[in-house]
Backbone as a ProteinNet text record, in pm:
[ID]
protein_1_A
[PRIMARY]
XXXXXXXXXXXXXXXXXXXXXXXXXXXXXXXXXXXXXXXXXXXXXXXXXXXXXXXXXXXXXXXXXXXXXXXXXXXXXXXXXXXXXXXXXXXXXXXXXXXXXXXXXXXXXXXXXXXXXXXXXXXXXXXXXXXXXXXXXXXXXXXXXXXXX
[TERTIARY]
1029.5	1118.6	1262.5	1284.9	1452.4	1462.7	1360.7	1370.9	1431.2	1311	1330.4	1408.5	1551.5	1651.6	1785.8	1749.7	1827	1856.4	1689.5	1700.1	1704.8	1734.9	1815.5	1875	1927.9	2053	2120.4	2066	2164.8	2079.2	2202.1	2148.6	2210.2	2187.9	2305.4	2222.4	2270	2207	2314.8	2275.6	2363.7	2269.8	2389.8	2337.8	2402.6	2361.2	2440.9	2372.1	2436.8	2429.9	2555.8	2652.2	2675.7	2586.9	2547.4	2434	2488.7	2610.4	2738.9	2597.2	2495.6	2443.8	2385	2307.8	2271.7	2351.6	2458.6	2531.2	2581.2	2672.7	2647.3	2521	2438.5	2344.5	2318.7	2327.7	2330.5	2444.6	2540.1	2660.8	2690.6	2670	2640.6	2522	2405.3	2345.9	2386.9	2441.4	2459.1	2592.5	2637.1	2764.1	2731.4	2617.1	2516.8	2512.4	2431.4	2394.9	2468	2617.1	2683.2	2801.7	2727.4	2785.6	2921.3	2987.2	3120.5	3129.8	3237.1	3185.3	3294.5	3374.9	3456.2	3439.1	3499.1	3535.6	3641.7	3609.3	3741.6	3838.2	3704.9	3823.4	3637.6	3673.3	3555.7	3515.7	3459.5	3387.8	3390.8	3314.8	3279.3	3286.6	3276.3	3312.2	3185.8	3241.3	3104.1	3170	3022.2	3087.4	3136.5	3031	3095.4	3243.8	3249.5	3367	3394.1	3448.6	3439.7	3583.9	3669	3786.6	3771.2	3916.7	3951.3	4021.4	4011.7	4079.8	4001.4	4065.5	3969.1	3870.4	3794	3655.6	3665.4	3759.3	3753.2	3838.2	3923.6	3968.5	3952.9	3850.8	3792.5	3631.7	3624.3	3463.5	3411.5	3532.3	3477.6	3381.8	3321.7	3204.6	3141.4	3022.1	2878.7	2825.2	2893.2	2869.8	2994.1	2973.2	3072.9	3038.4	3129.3	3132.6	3225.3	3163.6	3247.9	3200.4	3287.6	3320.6	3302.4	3208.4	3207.6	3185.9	3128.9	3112.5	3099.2	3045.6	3001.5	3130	3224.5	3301.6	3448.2	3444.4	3559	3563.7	3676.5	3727.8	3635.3	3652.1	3559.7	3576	3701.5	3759.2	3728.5	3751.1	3703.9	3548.8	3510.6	3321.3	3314.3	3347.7	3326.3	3347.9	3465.1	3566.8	3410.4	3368.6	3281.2	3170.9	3117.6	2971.7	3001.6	3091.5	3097.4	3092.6	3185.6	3196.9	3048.1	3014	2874.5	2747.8	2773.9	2684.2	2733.4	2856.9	2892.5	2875.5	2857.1	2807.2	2688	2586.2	2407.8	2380.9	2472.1	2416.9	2470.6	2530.1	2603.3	2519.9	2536.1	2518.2	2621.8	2555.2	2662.3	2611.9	2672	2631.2	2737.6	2661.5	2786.3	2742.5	2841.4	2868.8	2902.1	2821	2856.3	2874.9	2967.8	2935.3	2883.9	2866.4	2762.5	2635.2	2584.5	2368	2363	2245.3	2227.9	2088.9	1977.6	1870.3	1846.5	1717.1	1649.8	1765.3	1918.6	1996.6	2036.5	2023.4	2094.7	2043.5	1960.9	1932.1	2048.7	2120.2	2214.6	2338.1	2336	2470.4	2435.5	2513.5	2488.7	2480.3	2569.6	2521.6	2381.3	2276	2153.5	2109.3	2166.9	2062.7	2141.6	2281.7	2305.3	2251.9	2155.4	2138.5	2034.4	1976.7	1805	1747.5	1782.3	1779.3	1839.4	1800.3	1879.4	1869.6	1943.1	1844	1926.7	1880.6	1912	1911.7	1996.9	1997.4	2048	1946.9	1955.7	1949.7	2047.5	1990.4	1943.9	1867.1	1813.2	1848.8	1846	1919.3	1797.8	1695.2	1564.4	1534.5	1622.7	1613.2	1529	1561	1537	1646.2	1581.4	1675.7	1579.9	1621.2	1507.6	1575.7	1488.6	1550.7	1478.9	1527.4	1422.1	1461.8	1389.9	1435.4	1390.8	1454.9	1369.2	1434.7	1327.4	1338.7	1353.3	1489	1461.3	1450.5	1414.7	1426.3	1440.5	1578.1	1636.1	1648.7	1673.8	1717	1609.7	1496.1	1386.2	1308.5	1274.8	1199.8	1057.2	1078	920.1	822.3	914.8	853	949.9	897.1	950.2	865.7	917.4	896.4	1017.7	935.1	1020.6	1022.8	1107.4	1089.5	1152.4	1116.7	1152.6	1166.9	1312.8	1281.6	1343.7	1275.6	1316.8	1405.5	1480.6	1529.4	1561.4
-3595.7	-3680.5	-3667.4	-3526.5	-3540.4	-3664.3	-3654.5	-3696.5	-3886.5	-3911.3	-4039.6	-4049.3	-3988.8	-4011.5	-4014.2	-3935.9	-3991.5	-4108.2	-4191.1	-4280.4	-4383.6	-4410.1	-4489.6	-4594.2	-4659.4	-4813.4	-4803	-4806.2	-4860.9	-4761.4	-4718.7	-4608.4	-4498.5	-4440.7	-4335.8	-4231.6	-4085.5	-3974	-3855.3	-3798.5	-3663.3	-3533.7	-3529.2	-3337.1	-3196.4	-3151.8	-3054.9	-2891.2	-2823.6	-2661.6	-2632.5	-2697.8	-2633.8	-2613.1	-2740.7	-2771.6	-2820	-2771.7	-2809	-2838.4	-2757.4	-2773.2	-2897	-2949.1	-3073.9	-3188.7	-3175.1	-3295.5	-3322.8	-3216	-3215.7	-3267	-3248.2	-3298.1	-3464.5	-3520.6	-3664.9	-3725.4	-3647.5	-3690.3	-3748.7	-3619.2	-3633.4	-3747.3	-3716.3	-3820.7	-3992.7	-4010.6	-4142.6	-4183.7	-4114.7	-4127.7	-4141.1	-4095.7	-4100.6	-4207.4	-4312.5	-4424.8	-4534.7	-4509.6	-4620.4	-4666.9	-4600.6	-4613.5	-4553.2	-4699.7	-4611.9	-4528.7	-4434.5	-4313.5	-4311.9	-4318.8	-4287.3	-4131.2	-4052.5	-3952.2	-3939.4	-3892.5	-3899.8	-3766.3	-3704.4	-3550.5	-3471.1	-3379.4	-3308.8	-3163.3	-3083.9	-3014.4	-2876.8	-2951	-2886.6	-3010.7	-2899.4	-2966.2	-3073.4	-3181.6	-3315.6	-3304.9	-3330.1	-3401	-3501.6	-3629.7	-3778.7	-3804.9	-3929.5	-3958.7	-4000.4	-3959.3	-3967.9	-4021.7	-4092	-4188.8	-4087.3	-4050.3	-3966.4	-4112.2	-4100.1	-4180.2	-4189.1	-4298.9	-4298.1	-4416.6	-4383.5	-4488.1	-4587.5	-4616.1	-4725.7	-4842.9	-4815.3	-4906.8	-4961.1	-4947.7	-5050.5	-5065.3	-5165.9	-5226.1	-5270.3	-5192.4	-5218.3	-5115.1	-5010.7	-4918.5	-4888.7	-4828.9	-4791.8	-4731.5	-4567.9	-4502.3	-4430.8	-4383.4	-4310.3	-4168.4	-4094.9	-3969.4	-3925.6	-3899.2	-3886.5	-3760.8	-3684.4	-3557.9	-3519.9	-3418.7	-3358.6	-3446.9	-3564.5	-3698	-3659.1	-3514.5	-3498.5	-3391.1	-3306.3	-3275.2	-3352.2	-3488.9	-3552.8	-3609.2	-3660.8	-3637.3	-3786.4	-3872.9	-3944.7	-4086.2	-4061.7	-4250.7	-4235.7	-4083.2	-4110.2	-4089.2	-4071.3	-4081.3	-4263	-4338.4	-4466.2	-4554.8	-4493	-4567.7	-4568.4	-4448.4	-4461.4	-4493.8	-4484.1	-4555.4	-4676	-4732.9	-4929.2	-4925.2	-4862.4	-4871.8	-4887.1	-4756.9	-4709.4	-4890.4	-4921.1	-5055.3	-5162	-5203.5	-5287.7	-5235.8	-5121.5	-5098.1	-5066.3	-5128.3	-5099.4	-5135.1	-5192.7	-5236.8	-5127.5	-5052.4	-4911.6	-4827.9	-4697.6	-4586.4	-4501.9	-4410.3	-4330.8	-4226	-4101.1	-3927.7	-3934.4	-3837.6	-3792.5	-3624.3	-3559.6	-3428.1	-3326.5	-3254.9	-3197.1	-3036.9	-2967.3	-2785.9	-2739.7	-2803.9	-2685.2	-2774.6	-2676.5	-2669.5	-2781.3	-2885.4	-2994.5	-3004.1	-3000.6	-3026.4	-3106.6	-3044.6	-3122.1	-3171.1	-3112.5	-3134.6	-3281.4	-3368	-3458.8	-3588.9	-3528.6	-3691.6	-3657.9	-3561.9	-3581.9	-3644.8	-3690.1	-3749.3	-3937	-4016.8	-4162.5	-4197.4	-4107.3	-4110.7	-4134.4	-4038.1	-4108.4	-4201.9	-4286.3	-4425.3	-4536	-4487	-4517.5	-4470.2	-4349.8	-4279.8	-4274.3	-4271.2	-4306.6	-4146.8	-4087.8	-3953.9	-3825.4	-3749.4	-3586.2	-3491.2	-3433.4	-3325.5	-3198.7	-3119.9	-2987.9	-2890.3	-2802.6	-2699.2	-2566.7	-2487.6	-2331.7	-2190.5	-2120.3	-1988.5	-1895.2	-1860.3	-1755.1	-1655.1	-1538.2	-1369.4	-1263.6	-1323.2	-1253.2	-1286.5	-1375.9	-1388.9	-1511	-1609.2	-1777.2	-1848.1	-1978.5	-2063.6	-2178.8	-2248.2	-2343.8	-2515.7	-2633	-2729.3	-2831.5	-2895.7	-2992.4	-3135.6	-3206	-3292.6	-3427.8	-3532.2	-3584.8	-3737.1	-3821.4	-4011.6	-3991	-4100	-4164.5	-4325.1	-4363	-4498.5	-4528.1	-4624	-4650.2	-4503.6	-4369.9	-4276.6	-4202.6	-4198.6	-4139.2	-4056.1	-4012	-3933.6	-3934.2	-4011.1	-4069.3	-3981.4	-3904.4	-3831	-3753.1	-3583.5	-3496.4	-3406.8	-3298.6	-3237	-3131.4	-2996.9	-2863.8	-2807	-2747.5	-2712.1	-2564.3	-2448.4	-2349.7	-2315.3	-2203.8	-2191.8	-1971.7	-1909.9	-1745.2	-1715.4	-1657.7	-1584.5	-1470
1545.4	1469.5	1519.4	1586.9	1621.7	1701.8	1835.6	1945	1890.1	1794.5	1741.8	1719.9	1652.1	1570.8	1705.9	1844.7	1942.2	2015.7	1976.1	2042.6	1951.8	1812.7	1775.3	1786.3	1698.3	1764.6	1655	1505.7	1394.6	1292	1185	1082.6	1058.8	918.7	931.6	906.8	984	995	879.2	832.1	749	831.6	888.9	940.8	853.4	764	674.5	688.2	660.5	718.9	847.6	863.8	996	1165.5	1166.8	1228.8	1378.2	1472.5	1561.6	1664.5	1730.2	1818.6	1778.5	1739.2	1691.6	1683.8	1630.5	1636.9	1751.7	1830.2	1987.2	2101.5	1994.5	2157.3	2083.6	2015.9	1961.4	2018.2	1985.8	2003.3	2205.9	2262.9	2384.6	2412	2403	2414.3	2429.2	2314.7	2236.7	2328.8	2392	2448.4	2596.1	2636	2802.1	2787.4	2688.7	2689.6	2717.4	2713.4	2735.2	2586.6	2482.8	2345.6	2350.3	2293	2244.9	2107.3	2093.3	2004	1915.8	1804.1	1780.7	1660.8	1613.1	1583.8	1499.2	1366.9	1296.1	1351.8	1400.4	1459.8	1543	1616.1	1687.8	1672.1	1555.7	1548.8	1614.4	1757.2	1823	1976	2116.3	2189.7	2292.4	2305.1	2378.7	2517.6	2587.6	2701.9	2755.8	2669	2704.3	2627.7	2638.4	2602.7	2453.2	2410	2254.5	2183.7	2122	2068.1	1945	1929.9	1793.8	1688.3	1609.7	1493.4	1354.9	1266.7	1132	1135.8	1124.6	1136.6	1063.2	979.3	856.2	887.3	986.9	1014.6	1167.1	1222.4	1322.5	1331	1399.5	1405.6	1534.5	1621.8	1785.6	1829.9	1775.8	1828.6	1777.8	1863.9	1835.9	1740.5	1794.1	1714.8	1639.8	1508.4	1397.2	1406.9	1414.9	1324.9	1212.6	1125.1	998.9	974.6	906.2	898.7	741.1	710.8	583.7	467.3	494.2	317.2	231.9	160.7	64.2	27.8	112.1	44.9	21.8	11.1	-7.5	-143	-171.5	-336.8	-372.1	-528.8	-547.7	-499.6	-497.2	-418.3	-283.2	-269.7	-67.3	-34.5	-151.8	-142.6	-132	-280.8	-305	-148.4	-87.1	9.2	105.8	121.5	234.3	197.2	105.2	16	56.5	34.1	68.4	224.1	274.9	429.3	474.9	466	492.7	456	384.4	317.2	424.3	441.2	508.7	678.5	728.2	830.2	900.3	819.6	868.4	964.5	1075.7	1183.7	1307.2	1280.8	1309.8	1329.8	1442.5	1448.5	1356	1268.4	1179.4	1205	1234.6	1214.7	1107.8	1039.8	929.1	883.6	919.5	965	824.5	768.1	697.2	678.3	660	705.2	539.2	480.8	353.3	386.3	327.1	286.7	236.4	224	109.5	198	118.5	152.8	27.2	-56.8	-182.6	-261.6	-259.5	-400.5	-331.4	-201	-194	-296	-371.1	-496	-604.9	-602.3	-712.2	-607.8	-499.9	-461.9	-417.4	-451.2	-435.8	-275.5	-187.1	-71.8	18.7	-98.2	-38.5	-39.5	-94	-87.4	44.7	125.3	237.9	358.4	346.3	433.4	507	680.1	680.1	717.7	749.4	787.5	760.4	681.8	669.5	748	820	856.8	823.3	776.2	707.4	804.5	886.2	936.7	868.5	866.1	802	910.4	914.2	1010.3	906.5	903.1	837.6	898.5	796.4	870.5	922.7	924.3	922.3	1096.5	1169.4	1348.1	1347	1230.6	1289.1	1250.1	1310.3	1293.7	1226.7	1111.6	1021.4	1064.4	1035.6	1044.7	1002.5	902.4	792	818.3	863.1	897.3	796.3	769.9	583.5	644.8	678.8	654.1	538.4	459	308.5	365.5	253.5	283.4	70.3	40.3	-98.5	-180.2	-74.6	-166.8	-154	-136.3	-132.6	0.8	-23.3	137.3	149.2	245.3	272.4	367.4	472.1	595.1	595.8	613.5	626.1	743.1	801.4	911.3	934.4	948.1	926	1096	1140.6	1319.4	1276.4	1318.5	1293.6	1495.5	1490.5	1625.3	1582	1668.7	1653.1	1759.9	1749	1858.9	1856.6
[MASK]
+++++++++++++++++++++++++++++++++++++++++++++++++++++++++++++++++++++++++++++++++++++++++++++++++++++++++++++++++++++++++++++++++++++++++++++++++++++

């Protein structure tokens, strides 16, 4: 299912846990392809070419990264709930550094969203990663990838 979610065109992804390697290799990816990328700010570091600014005010590229949605105040949730609606024909990552796996049905965000994927390190020498299709808020297909090191 990751693989699917690289190759993509339009849809919005939530990566939450602090999940930098992941969004990096999408990010890179999506940016191989030819896609323009914009970035409200960068994380962590890409290789392709990536446009820093605020995503809300243009509609010339591919793909979005938006930074942290779920910890922004409630007008800047709403602001991007509409954005997010009026942009389905969009590539969206949307980047979050806390945990949100099962609790994301208490946020309105899910029902913009086609993909979660939850990254966890566990302290026991793995690394966990839940990856959840919704489709109207709901999760239809799920798939867990555990890797040890």
């Amino acid at each position: 299912m990751l693989k699917k979610i690289a190759e993509l065109n339009s849809g919005a992804i939530l990566i939450t846990g602090d999940g930098k390697r992941l969004a990096k290799i999408y990010i890179n990816a999506w940016s191989k392809d030819g896609r323009r990328v914009l970035a409200e700010y960068l994380p962590f570091q890409v290789n392709g070419d990536v446009y820093i600014g605020p995503p809300f005010d243009s509609d010339d590229f591919d793909v979005y990264l938006i930074i942290n949605p779920l910890s922004r105040s409630k007008a800047e949730r709403e602001r991007l709930q509409k954005w997010l609606g009026e942009h389905r024909d969009k590539l969206i990552l949307l980047y979050e550094h806390k945990y949100v796996k099962d609790s994301i049905t208490r946020y309105r965000i899910k029902d913009f969203i086609d993909y979660l994927i939850a990254y966890k390190r566990e302290t026991v020498g793995f690394e966990r990663v839940d990856v959840m299709r919704l489709e109207d808020g709901r999760i239809v297909e799920s798939k867990t990838y555990v890797r040890r090191y």
